[in-house]
N, C-alpha and C positions, 0 to 999 in steps of 0.2 A: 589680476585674475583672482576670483572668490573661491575660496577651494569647498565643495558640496561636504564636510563633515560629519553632514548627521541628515541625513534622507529621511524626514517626518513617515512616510509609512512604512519605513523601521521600528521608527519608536516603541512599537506594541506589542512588535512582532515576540512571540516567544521559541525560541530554538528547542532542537532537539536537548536532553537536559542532560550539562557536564558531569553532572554531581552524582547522575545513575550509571556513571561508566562503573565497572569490574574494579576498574585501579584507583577508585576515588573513595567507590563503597568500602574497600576494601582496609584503606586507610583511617577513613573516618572511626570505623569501629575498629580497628587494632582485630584484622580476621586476614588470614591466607589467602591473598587474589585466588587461590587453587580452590579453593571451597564454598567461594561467592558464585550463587548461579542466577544468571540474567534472565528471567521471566518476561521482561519489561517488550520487548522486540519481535516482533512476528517474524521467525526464520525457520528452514526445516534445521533441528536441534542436530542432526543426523551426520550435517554436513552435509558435501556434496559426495557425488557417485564416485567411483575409483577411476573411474576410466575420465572423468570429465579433472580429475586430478590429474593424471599424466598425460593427460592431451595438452594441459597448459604448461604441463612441465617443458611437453617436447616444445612450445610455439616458442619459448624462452630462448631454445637455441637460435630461433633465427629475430634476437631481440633488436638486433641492429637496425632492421629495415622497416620501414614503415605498415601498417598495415592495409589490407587491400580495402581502396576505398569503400566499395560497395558492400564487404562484409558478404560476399557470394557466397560461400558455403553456409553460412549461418541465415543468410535469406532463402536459398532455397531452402532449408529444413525447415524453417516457420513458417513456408508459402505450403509447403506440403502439410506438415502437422493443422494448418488452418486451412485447404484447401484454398487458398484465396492466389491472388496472382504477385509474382513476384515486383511489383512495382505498388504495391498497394503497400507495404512493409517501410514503417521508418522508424528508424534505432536511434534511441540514445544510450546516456552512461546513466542508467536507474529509468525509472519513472519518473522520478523527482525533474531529471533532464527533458527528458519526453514531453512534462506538462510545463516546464518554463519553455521550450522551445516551442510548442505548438499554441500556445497564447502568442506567445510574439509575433507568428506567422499568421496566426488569423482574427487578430485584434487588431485596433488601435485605441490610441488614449483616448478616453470618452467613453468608449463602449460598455454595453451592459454585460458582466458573467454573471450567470445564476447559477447557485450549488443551493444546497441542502444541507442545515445543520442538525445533529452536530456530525462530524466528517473528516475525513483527512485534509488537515489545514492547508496544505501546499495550493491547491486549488485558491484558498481568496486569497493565496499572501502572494503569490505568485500575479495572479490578476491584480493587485493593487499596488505592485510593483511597477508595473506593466504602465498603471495608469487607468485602467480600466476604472467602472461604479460598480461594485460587488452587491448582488440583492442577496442575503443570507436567509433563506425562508427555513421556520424552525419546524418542527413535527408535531402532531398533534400532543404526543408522550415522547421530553426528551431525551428520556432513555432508551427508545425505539424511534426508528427515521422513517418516513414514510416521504409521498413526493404529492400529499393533499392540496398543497398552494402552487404546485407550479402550474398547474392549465389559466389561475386565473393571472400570475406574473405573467406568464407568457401570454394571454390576450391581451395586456394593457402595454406589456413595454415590449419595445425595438431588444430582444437579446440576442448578440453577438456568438455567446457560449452558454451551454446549460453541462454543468457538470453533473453525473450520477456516479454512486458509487455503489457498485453491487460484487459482493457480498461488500456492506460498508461498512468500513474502520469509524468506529470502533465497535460498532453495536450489532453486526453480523448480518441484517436484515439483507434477503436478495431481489428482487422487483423483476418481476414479471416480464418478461421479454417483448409480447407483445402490448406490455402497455408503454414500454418504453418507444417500440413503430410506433405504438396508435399517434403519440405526444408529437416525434418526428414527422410523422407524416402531415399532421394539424398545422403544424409552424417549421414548414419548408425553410425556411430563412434563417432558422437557427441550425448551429450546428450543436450535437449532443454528444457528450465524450463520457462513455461510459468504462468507468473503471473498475477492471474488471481480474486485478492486483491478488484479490486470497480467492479466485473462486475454485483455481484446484484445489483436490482432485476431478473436481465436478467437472463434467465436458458440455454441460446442456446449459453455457452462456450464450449472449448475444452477438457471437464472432460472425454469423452468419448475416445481420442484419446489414454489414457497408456495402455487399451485395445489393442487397433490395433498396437499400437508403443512399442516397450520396452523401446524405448530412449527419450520420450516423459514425461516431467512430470509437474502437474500441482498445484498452489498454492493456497490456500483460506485461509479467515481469518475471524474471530468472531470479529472482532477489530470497522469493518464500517459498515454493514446494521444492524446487528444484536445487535449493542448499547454494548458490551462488551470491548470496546478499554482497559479500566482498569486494567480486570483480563487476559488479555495475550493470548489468544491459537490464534495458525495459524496451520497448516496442509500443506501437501503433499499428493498427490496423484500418486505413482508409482511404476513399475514394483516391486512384493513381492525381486525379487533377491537384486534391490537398494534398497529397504528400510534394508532389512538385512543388508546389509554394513552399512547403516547409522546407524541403532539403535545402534551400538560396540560404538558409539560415542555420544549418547544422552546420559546426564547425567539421572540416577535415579528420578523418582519422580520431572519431571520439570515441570509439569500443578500441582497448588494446586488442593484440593479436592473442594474446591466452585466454581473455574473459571470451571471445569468437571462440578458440576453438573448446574451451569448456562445456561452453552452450551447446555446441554441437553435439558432445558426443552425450552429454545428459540427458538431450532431447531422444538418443538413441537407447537409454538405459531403460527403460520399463518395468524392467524386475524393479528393480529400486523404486522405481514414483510408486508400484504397486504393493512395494512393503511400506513404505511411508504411509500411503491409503488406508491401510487395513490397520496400520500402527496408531496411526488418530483419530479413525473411529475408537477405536479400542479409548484410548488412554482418555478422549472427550467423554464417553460414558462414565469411566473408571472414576474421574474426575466431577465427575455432576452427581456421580452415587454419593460421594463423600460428602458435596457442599449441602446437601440436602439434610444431612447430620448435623448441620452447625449453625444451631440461631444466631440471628445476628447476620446472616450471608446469605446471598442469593443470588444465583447468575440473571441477569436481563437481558442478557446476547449473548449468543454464540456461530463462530463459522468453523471448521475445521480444527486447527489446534488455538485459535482465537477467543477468550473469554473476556466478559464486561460484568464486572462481582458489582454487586449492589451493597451498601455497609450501614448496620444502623447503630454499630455501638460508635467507631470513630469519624474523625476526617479522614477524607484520602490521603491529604499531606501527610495526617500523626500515623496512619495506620503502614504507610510505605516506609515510614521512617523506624517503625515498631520492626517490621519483616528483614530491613534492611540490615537493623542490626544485629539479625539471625542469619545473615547471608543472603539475604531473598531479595533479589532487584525486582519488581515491579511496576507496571506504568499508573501515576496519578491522572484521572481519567480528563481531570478539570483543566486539566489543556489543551482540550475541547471545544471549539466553541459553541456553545449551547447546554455545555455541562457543568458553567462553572459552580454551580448552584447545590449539584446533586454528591451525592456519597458515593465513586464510584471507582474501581480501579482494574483497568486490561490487564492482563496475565497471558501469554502464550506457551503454551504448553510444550516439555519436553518428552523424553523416554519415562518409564517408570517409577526407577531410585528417584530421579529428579524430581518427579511429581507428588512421590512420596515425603519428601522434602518440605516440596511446597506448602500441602496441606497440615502438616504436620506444624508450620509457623503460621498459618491459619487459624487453626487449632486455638494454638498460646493466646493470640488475641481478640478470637472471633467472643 
């Protein structure tokens, strides 16, 4: 037997990066894990809700048993919050799970995925995992994404998947609802999975469209407004016939029973997503007043607490490593594909001290 040790489309692959963990930065520069604040990560800074806290406390107690397949209370609350029907709904552990799962389910090796760069990587790494042929089409400005080359991709090649990502990591940009039907309806054969991961608070996405569209499917995740990044769930939104294919390939019992009833009761907190709302408007202007102050810096995207700084005095590498060793974890943008070229580094935004922080080692290097 040949044992597979090294899977060539690994080789390239770049991970989430060890060395911006809390406990690594922390080390490097001889500074107080307690004082190092992670910018790097799109999460609500807030936490989660108090109630979606002790709802997980209580599931604890009953940690012995399994949990219920279907995930029935956490379905019907996302069938109602989307209106949609309760079979139209499939759960994974993240998004990250959601979009490995739903490739496997409606790919095969060979097949064409189209995304858009530059973008949330899990899409071609996950499809060339897969086996798939990944068409990476770049944007006219690759610090701004747009979806210019996909009508002509899609009239020349047979594509299996077309990823969109709105509001898109990194660069904020959100695409048009209806041009995202026009594209779906043109090339029936394709299916279009649009992720739709930061676009709370906002409610005016395309959740509506696997309705009108069967080919049409869309993403969310408990991960970033809703403070639950931790306990894992992300969801799908589409036609009951694909979710049916896809469930033969979800494993058994992949949400625990406390990240379920988290979700549920977070889903029920409104107060909270509504001080969140009104907290990141806030601190996103607070935050763009300041970078306006400092040559040398420039935001080129933004969505919610999500920022894409533009840098013309360092590299991203020398400039995260400057912040870093002020305490400031931030994301180097060039792990990106389609950025590797540009000066560029995401920041997600916390509370106020925090962000007073930030700018303030800005500041020092800008």
């Amino acid at each position: 037997m040949t044992l597979n040790v090294q899977n060539e489309k690994l080789a390239s692959v770049r991970l989430y990066e060890a060395e911006t963990s809390v406990a690594t930065v922390a080390a490097r520069h001889g500074l107080d894990p307690a004082t190092v604040l992670d910018f790097s990560l799109n999460i609500n800074p807030f936490g989660p809700p108090e109630g979606a806290i002790a709802a997980a406390r209580e599931a604890l107690s009953t940690g012995h048993l399994y949990p219920d397949l279907r995930f029935a209370a956490l379905r019907q609350a996302v069938a109602r919050r989307h209106d949609v029907d309760e079979d139209a709904l499939f759960f994974g552990a993240g998004l990250d799970d959601v979009i490995k799962l739903l490739i496997h389910a409606w790919t095969s090796e060979g097949d064409t995925v189209l995304v858009h760069i530059p973008t949330f990587p899990r899409y071609e790494l996950e499809a060339g995992l897969r086996g798939c042929r990944v068409v990476a089409v770049e944007s006219k400005t690759p610090t701004r994404t747009d979806l210019h080359a996909f009508p002509a991709v899609l009239a020349r090649e047979s594509v299996a998947l077309a990823f969109i990502c709105s509001p898109n990591n990194p660069t904020g940009e959100r695409f048009a609802v209806e041009t995202i039907a026009d594209l779906a309806t043109r090339h029936a054969e394709t299916l279009f999975v649009v992720d739709e991961a930061l676009i709370d608070p906002a409610t005016d996405g395309a959740m509506a469209l696997p309705k009108r569209l069967r080919n049409v499917i869309v993403l969310r995740t408990f991960s970033k407004y809703f403070g639950l990044a931790g306990l894992r769930i992300g969801y799908a939104v589409a036609d009951p016939k694909l979710v049916a294919i896809a469930e033969v390939g979800r494993p058994p019992f992949n949400l625990a029973a406390p990240s379920v009833s988290a979700a549920v009761a977070a889903l029920a907190d409104t107060a909270f997503l509504a001080r969140c709302k009104a907290t990141f408007a806030t601190e996103s202007a607070f935050f763009a007043d300041a970078i306006k102050t400092m040559p040398g810096l420039s935001i080129s995207g933004s969505n919610a607490n999500m920022i894409l700084l533009d840098l013309e005095k360092h590299q991203p590498g020398e400039a995260a490593e400057l912040l870093a060793a002020q305490g400031i974890i931030v994301a180097d943008a060039t792990s990106f594909h389609g950025l590797e070229r540009y000066r560029s580094l995401r920041v997600s935004l916390r509370g106020r001290n925090d962000n007073e922080r930030l700018i303030a080692a800005l500041r020092r290097i800008a």
